[in-house]
Residue frames as qw, qx, qy, qz and C-alpha x, y, z in Angstrom:
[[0.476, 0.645, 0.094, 0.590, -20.50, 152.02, -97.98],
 [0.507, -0.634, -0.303, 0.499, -18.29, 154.51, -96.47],
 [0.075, 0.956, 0.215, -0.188, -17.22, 157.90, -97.06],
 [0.679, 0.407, -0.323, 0.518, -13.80, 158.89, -98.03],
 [0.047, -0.629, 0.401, -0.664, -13.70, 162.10, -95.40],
 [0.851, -0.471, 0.086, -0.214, -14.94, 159.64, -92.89],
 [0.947, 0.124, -0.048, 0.291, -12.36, 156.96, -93.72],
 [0.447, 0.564, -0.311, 0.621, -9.41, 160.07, -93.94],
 [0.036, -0.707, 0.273, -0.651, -10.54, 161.04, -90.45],
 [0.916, -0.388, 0.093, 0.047, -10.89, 157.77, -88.37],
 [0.907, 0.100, 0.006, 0.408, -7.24, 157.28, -90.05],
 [0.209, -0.878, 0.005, 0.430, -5.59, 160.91, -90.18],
 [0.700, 0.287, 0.555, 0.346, -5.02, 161.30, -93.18],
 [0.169, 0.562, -0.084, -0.806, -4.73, 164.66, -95.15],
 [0.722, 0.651, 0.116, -0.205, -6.48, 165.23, -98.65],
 [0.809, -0.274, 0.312, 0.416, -4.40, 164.19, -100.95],
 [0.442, 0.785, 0.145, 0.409, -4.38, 167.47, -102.92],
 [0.236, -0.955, 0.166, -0.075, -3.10, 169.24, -99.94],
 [0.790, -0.349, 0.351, 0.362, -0.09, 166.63, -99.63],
 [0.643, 0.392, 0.320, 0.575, 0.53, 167.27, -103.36],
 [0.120, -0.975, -0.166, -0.088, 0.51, 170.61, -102.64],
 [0.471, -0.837, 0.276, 0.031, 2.89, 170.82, -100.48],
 [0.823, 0.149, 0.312, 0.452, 5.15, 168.78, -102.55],
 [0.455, 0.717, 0.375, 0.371, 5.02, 171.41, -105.13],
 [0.335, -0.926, -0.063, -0.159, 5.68, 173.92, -102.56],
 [0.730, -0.536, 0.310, 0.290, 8.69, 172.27, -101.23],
 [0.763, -0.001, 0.317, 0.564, 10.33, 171.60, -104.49],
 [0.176, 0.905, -0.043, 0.385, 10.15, 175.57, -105.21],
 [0.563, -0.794, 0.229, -0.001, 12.14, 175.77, -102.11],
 [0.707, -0.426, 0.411, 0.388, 14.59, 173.74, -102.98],
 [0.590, 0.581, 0.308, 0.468, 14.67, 175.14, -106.71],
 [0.080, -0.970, -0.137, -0.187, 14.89, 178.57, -105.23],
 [0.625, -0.632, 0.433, 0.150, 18.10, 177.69, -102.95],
 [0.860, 0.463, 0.127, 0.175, 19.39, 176.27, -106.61],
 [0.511, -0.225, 0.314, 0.768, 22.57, 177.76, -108.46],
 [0.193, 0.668, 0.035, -0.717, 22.08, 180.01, -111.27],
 [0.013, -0.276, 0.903, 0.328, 23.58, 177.65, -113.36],
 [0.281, 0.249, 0.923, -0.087, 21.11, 174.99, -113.24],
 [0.082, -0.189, -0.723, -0.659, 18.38, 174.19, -115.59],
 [0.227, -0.660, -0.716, -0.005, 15.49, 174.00, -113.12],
 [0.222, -0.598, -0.298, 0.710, 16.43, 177.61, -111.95],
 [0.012, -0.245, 0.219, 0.944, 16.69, 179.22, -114.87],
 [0.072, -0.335, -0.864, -0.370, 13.75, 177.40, -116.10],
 [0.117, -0.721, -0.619, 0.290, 11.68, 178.92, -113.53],
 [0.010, 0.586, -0.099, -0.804, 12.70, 182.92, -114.31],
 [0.062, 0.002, 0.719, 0.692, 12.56, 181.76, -118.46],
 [0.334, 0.611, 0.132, -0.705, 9.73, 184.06, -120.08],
 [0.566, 0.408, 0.600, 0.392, 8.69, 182.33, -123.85],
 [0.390, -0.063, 0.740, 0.544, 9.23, 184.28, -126.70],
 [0.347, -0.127, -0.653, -0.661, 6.60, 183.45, -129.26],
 [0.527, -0.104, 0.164, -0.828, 3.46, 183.58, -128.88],
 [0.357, -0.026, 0.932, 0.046, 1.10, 180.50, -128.26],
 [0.098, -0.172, -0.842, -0.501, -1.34, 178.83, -130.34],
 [0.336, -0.310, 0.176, -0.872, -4.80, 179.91, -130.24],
 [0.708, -0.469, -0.528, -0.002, -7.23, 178.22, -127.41],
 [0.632, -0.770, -0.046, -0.068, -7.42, 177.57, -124.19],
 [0.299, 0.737, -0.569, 0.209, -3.59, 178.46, -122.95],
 [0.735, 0.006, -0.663, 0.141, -2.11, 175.34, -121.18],
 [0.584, -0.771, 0.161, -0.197, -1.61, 175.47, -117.21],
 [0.446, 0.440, -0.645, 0.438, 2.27, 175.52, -116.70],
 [0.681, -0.143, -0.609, 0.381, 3.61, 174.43, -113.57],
 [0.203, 0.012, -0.233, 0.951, 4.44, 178.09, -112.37],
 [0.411, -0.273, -0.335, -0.803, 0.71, 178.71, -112.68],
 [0.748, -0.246, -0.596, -0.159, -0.18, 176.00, -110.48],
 [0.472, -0.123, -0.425, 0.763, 2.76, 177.44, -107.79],
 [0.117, -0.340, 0.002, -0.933, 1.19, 180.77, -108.17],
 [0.421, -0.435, -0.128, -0.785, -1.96, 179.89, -107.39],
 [0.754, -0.331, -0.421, 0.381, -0.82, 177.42, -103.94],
 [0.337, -0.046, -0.331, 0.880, 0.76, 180.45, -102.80],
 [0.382, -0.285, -0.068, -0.877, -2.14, 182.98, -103.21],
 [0.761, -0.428, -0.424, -0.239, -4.10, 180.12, -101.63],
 [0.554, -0.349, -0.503, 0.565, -1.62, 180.28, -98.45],
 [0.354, -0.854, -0.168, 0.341, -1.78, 184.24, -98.02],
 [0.512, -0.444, 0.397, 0.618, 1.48, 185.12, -99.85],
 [0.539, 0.770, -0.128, -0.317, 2.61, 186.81, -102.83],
 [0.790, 0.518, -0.229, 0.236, 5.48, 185.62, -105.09],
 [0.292, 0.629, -0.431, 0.577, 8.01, 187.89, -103.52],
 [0.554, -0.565, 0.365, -0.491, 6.90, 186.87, -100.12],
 [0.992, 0.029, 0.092, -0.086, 6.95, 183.17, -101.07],
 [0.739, 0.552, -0.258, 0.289, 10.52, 183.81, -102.66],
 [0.080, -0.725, 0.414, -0.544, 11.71, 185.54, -99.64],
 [0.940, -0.051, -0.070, -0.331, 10.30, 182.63, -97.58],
 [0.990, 0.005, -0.020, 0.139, 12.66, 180.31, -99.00],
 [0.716, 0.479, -0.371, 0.348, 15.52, 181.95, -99.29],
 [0.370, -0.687, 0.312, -0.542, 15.61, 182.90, -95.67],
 [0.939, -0.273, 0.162, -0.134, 15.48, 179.00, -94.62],
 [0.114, -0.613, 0.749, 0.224, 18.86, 177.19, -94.05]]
């Protein structure tokens, strides 16, 4: 029996949360760099309404960005700035 971290580091490998991470990370970038138009931009700015059902409240996507960015160091506005600065 072997380890996984053993097995990721004979091979160099990254975890494969941090890859997904960064996925997640990237495709804000390239949502950010969007039109106004578009559905995935406005989707991201778009504030519900109504109220939810009671329980536990679901974990949106943007919740999941938030808290990858607070893990790197960065706020929102730093993260937004960020991307739009890149060509």
């Amino acid at each position: 029996m072997v380890c996984n971290n053993s097995v990721r580091e004979q091979t160099g490998q990254k975890m494969l949360e941090l890859t997904v991470q960064e996925c997640r990370l990237r495709w804000l970038g390239h949502v950010q760099k969007m039109n106004d138009e578009r559905i995935a931009k406005q989707v991201l700015r778009w504030v519900p309404e109504d109220r939810r059902k009671r329980g536990r409240s679901r974990i949106t996507w943007q919740d999941v960005v938030n808290k990858d960015i607070k893990e790197g160091g960065l706020t929102w506005e730093e993260a937004m700035s960020l991307t739009a600065n890149k060509c």
